[in-house]
C-alpha positions as CSV (number, residue, x, y, z in Angstrom):
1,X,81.7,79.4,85.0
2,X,78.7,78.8,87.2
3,X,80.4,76.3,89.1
4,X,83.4,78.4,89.7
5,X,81.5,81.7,91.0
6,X,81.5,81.0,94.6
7,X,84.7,80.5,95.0
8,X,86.2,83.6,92.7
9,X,83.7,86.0,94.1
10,X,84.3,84.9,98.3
11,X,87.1,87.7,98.9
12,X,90.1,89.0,97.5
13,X,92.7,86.7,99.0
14,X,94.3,83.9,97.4
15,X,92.0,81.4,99.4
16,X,92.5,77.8,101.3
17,X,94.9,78.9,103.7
18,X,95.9,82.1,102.2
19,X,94.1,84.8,104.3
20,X,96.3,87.5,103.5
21,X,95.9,90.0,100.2
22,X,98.5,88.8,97.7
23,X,99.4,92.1,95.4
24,X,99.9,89.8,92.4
25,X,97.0,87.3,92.8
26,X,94.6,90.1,93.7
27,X,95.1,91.7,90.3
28,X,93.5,88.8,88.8
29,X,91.0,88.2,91.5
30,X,89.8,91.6,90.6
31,X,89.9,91.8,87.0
32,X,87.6,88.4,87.6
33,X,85.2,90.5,89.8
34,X,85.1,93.5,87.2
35,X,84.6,91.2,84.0
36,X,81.6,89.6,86.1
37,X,80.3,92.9,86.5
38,X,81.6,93.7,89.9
39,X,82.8,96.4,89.6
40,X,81.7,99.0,92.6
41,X,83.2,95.9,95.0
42,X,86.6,95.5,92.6
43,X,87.1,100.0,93.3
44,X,86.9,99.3,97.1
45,X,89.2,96.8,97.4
46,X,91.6,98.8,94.9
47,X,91.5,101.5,97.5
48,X,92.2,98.9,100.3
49,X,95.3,97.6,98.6
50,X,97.3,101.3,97.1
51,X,95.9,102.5,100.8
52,X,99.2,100.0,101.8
53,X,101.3,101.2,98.6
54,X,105.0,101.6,100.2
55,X,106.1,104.9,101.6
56,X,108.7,105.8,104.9
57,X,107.1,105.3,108.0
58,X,103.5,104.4,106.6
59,X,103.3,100.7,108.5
60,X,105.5,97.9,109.5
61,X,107.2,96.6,106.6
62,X,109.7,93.4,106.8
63,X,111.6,91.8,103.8
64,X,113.9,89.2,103.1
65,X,112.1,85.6,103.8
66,X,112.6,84.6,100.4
67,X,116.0,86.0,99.7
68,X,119.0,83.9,99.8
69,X,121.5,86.6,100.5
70,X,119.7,87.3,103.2
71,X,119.8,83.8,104.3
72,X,115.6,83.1,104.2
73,X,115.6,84.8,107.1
74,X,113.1,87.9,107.4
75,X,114.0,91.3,108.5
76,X,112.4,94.7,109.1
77,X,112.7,97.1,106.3
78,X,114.7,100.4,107.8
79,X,113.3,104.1,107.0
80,X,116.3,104.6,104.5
81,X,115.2,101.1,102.8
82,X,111.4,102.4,102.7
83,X,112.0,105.7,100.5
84,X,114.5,103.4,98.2
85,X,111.2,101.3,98.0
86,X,108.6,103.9,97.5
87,X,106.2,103.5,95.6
88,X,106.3,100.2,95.0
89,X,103.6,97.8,96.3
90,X,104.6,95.0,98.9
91,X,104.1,91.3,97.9
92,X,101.6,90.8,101.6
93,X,99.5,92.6,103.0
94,X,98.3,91.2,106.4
95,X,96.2,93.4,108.2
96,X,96.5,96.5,109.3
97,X,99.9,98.2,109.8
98,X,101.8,95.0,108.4
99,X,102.5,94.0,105.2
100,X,105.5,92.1,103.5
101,X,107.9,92.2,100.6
102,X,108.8,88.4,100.0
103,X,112.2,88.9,98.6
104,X,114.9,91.1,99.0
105,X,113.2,93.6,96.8
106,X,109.6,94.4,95.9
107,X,108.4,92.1,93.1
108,X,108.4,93.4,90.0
109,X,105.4,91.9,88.9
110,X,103.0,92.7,92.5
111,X,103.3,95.9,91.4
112,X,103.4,95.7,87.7
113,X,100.3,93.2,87.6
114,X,98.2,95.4,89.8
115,X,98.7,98.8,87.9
116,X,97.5,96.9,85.4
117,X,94.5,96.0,86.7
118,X,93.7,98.6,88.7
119,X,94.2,101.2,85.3
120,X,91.9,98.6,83.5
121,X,89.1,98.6,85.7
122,X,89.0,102.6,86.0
123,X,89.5,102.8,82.5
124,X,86.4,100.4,81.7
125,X,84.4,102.3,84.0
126,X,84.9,105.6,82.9
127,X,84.5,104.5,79.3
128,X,81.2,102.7,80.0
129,X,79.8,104.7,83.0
130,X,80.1,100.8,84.8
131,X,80.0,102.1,88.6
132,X,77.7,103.2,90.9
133,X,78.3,105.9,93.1
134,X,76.4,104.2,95.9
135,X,78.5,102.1,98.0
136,X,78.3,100.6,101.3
137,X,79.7,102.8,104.3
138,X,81.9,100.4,106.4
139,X,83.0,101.6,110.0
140,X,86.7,100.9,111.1
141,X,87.8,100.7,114.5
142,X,91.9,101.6,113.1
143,X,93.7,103.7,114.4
144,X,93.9,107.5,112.3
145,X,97.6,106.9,111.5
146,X,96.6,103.3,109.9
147,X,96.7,102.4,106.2
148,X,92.4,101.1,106.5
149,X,91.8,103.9,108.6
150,X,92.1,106.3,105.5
151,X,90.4,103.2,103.4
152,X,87.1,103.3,106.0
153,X,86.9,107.3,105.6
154,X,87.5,106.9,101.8
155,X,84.8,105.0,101.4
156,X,82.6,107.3,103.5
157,X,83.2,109.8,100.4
158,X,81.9,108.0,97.7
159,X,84.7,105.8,96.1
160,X,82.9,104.5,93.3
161,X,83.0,107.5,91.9
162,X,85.4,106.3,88.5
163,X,86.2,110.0,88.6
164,X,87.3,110.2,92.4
165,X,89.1,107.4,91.9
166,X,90.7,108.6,89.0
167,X,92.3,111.5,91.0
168,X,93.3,109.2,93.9
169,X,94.7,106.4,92.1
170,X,96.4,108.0,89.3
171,X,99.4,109.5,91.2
172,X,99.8,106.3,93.1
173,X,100.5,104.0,90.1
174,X,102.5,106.7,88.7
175,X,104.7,106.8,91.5
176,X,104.9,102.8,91.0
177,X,106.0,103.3,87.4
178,X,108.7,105.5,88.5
179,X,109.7,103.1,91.0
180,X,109.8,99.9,88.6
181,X,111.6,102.0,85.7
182,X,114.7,101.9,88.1
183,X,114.4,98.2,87.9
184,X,116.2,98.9,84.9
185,X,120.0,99.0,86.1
186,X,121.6,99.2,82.7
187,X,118.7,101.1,80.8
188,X,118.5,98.5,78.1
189,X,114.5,98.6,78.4
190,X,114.5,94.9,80.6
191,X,113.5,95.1,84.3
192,X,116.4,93.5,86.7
193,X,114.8,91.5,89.6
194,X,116.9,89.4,92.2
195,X,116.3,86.0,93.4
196,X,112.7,84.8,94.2
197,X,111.2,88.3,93.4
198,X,108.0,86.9,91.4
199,X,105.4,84.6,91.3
200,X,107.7,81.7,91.5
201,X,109.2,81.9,94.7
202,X,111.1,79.1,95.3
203,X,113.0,78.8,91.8
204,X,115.4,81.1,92.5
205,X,115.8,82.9,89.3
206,X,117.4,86.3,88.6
207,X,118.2,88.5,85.8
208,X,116.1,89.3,83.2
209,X,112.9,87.2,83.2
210,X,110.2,87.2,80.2
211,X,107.8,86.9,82.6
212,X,108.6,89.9,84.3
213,X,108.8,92.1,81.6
214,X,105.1,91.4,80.3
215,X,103.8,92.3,83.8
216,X,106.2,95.7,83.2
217,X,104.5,95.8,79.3
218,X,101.0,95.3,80.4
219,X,101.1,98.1,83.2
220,X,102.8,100.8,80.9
221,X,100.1,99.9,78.5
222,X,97.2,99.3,80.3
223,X,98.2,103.1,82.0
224,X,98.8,104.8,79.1
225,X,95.3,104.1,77.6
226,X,93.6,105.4,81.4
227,X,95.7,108.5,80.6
228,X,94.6,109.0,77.4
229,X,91.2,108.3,78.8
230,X,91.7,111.3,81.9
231,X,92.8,114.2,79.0
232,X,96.2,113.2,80.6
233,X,98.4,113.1,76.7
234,X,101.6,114.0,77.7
235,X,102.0,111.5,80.7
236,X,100.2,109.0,78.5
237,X,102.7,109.0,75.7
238,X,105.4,108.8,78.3
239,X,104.3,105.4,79.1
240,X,104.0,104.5,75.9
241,X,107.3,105.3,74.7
242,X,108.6,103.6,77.8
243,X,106.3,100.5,76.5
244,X,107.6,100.6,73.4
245,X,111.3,100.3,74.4
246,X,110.5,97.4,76.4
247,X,109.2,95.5,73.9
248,X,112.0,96.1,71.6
249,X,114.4,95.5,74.2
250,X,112.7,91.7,74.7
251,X,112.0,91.1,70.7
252,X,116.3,91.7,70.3
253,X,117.3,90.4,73.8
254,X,115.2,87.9,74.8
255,X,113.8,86.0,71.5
256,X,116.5,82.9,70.8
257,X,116.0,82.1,67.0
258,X,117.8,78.5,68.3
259,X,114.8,77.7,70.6
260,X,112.4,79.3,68.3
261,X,110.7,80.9,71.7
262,X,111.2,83.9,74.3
263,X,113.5,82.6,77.1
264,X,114.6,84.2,80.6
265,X,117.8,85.3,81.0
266,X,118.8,84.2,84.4
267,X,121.9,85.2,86.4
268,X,124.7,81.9,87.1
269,X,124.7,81.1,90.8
270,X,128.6,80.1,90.3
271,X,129.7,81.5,87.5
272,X,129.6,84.6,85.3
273,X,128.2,83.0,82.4
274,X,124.0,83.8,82.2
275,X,121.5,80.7,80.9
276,X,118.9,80.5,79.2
277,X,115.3,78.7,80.6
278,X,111.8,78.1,79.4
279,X,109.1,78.4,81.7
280,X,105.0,78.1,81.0
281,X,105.0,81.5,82.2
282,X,106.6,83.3,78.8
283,X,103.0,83.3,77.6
284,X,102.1,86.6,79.3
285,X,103.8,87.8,77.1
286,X,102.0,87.1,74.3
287,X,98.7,88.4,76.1
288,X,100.6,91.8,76.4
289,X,102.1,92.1,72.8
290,X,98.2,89.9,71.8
291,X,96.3,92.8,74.2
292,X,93.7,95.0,72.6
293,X,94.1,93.2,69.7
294,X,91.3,90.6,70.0
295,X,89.1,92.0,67.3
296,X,91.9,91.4,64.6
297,X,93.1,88.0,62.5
298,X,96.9,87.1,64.7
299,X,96.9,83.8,62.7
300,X,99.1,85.3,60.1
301,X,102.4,83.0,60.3
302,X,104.5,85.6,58.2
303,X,106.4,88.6,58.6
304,X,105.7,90.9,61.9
305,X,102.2,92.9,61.5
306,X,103.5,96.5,60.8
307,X,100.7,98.4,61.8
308,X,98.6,97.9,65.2
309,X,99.2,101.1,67.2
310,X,99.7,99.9,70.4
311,X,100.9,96.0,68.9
312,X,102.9,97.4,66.4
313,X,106.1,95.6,67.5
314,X,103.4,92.4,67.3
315,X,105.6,88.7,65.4
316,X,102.9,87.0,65.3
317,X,105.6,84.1,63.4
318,X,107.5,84.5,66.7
319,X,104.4,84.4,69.0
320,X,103.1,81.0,67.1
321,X,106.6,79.5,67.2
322,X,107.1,80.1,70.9
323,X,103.6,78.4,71.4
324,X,104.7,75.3,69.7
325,X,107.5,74.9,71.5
326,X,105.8,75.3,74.7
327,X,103.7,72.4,73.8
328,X,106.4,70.4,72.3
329,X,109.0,70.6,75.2
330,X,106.6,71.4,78.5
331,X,103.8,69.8,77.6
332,X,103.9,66.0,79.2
333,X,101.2,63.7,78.1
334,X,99.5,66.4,77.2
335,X,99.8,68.1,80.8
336,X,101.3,71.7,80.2
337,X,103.7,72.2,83.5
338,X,104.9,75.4,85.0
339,X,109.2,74.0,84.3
340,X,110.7,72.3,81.3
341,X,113.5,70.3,83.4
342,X,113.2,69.3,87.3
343,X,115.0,72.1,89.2
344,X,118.1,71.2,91.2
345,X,118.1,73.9,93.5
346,X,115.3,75.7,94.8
347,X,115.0,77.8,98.0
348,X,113.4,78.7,100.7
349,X,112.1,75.2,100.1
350,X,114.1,72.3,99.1
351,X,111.4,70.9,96.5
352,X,111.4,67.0,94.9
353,X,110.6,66.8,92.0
354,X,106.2,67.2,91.1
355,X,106.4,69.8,93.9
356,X,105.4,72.8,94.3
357,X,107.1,75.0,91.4
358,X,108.9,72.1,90.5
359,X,107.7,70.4,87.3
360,X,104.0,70.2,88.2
361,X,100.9,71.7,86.4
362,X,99.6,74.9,87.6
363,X,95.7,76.0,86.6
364,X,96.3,79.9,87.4
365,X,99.4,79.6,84.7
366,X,97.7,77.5,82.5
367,X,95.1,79.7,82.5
368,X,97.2,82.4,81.3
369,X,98.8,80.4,78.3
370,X,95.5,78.7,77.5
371,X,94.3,83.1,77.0
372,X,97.5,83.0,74.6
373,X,96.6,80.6,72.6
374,X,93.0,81.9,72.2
375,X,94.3,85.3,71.0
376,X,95.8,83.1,68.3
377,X,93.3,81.2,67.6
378,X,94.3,78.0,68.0
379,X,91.4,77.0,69.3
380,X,91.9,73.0,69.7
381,X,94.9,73.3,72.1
382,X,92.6,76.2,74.0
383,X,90.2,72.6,74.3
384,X,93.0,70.4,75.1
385,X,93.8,73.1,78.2
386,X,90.1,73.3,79.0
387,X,89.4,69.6,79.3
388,X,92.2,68.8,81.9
389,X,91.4,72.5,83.8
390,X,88.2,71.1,84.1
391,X,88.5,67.6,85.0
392,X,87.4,66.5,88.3
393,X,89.5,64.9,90.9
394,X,88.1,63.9,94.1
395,X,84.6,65.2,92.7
396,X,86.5,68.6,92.6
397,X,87.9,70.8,89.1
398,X,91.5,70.7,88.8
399,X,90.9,74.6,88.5
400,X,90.0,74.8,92.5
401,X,93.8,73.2,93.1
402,X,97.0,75.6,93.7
403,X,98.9,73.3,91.8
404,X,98.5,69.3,90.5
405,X,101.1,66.7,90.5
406,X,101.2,65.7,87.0
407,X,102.3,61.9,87.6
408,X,99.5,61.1,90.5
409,X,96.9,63.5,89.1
410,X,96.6,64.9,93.2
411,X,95.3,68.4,93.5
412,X,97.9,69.9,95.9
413,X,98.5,73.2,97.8
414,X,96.0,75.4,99.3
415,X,92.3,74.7,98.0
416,X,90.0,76.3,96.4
417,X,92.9,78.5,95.2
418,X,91.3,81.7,93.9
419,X,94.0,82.8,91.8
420,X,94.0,79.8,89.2
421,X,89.9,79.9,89.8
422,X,90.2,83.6,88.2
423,X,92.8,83.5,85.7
424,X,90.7,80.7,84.3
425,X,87.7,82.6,84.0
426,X,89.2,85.5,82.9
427,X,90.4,83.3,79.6
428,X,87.3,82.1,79.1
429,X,85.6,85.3,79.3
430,X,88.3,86.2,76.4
431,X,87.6,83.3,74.1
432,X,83.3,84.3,74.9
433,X,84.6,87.9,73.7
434,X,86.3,86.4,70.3
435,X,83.7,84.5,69.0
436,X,81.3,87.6,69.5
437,X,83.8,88.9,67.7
438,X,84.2,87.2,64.8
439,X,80.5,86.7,64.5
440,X,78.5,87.9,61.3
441,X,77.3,91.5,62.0
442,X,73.4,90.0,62.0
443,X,74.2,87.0,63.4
């Protein structure tokens, strides 16, 4: 943890060669910053990024460079296509005026990941009183109409204030939620994304991804408790309803009794017939349904849990056999890796095999499954995860590495890569708060 604080705690960007602010990656970054105790810096850069939140004629706005009906190439989003995106945040922001959504439509998970967060860290600090409302005045050169203009004068008005930022970040995410919720094409409670429209943007899968809908799960959650916090009831039990039909609609859609685990449901490129895929990244959602529920034994290997509130819908059999077989059929030689099979067609980039998305071992996801297995206490696999996070390679943690190839042990990608640096942390800062947990009351 000391060795990693330089890095996570540098900016919010992804890092190496990632200058930009990545909506998704930034969500982590900053839960990092707030678990650390960061929390006044975390508020500012929350107004930074909702300050670029999509609405007609706010900024430049181009789409499409991951899209393969749009051919990879990118385009400029139109006014029409800016109010069918509102309120939805874009995958890039750049500087000033520019920011870009990498597919054809706005990730589900940019958006999904940082309402999370950002409800989170307001809800932490107006439960605990964690912010100051001193802050830093920071002068702008922008112009007036710019997206940081308003950011420099907001933070000439105090905006670690929880309460101020209460009232100005509220109606933001909630205009995200109602933007997301039409994600939902069919209304069976599963989000609907297109090609190349999450973190993995070169795999090429659509339909109705696992990983996806814990990012959806996790906001409507992690919302409705800030709600509940700000006297808001009404609104709050809106999200949870909406919450709870999600995870009903993955528990009867989405679990395969034949695999024993949660598996996407991707779209045929060719055909009409849909397939089923594992992917590492199926483990967030065990964090959502495992969220708020670290204080309680999820080692039970029976029925579902009945009674949770929030976790109610909870299988912790299910959750336990969809760890196994991630281990059996994705871990190799003990190296958990982000594919179960090398992909045969990827795009924009045509990837070999060990590339990339393709088959290779990824800290930031690792560090999210390595969080799952902690809130099931299987602790000796979290050590297993742990030792090769940690290993050193070229005097340098595999954690500081975008991504690793698992046959030459290479850290690859851009370096240090901030993302994996903080979703590490942020699992070890959950496995510190279980044993505190679990501790004797006087010891």
């Amino acid at each position: 943890m000391k060795k990693s604080e330089e890095h996570a705690f540098q900016s919010v960007n992804p890092g190496g060669y990632y200058q930009a602010i990545w909506c998704r990656d930034a969500s982590y970054i900053l839960r990092d910053w707030a678990l650390s105790g960061n929390f006044a810096a975390a508020l500012q850069e929350l107004y930074l990024i909702w300050s670029h939140q999509i609405q007609p004629g706010r900024e430049k706005l181009v789409y499409g460079r991951g899209s393969p009906e749009m051919k990879f190439v990118p385009q400029e989003v139109n006014y029409d296509q800016q109010k069918e995106f509102a309120g939805a945040l874009p995958t890039t922001i750049y500087q000033a005026g520019f920011s870009e959504i990498y597919g054809q439509n706005p990730d589900i998970d940019s958006t999904a990941l940082m309402i999370s967060t950002t409800a989170w860290i307001l809800n932490s600090s107006l439960e605990g009183n964690s912010l100051s409302s001193d802050c830093s005045i920071l002068s702008t050169t922008a112009s007036e109409s710019s997206a940081d203009y308003v950011f420099g004068l907001l933070l000439k008005l105090g905006i670690t204030d929880p309460k101020k930022a209460f009232d100005f970040l509220v109606p933001r995410m909630l205009l995200s939620v109602d933007y997301l919720s039409k994600c939902d094409i069919d209304d069976d409670g599963l989000l609907e994304q297109n090609y190349n429209e999450d973190w993995m943007d070169t795999v090429l899968r659509a339909g109705k991804i696992v990983y996806s809908q814990a990012c959806w799960i996790l906001a409507l959650n992690n919302l409705s408790s800030l709600l509940n916090t700000g006297d808001k009831q009404d609104e709050s039990n809106r999200l949870k309803r909406l919450a709870e039909k999600a995870v009903r609609a993955v528990e009867q859609k989405l679990w395969s009794e034949e695999d024993g685990a949660y598996l996407d449901i991707q779209e045929a490129r060719h055909t009409n017939d849909p397939f089923r895929t594992l992917t590492q990244d199926v483990s967030l959602y065990l964090v959502a349904m495992s969220e708020n529920a670290n204080d309680q034994n999820l080692t039970n290997k029976g029925e579902p849990i009945a009674s949770r509130g929030k976790n109610s819908h909870l299988n912790v059999q299910r959750a336990n056999r969809t760890l196994d077989v991630l281990k059996n059929r994705l871990w190799k030689k003990k190296w958990p890796l982000v594919t179960e099979l090398d992909l045969k067609h990827t795009g924009p980039l045509v990837l070999k095999p060990y590339q990339y998305h393709n088959h290779t071992f990824w800290p930031w996801i690792t560090g999210i499954e390595m969080l799952a297995r902690s809130r099931f206490d299987r602790v000796e696999e979290c050590n297993i995860l742990l030792s090769k996070l940690t290993r050193e390679s070229n005097l340098c943690m595999h954690t500081f590495y975008e991504w690793v190839n698992p046959i030459t042990d290479e850290g690859k990608g851009a370096f240090p890569f901030r993302t994996g640096t903080s979703a590490v942390r942020i699992s070890i800062f959950d496995i510190f708060n279980n044993i505190k947990n679990r501790l004797p009351i006087d010891g």
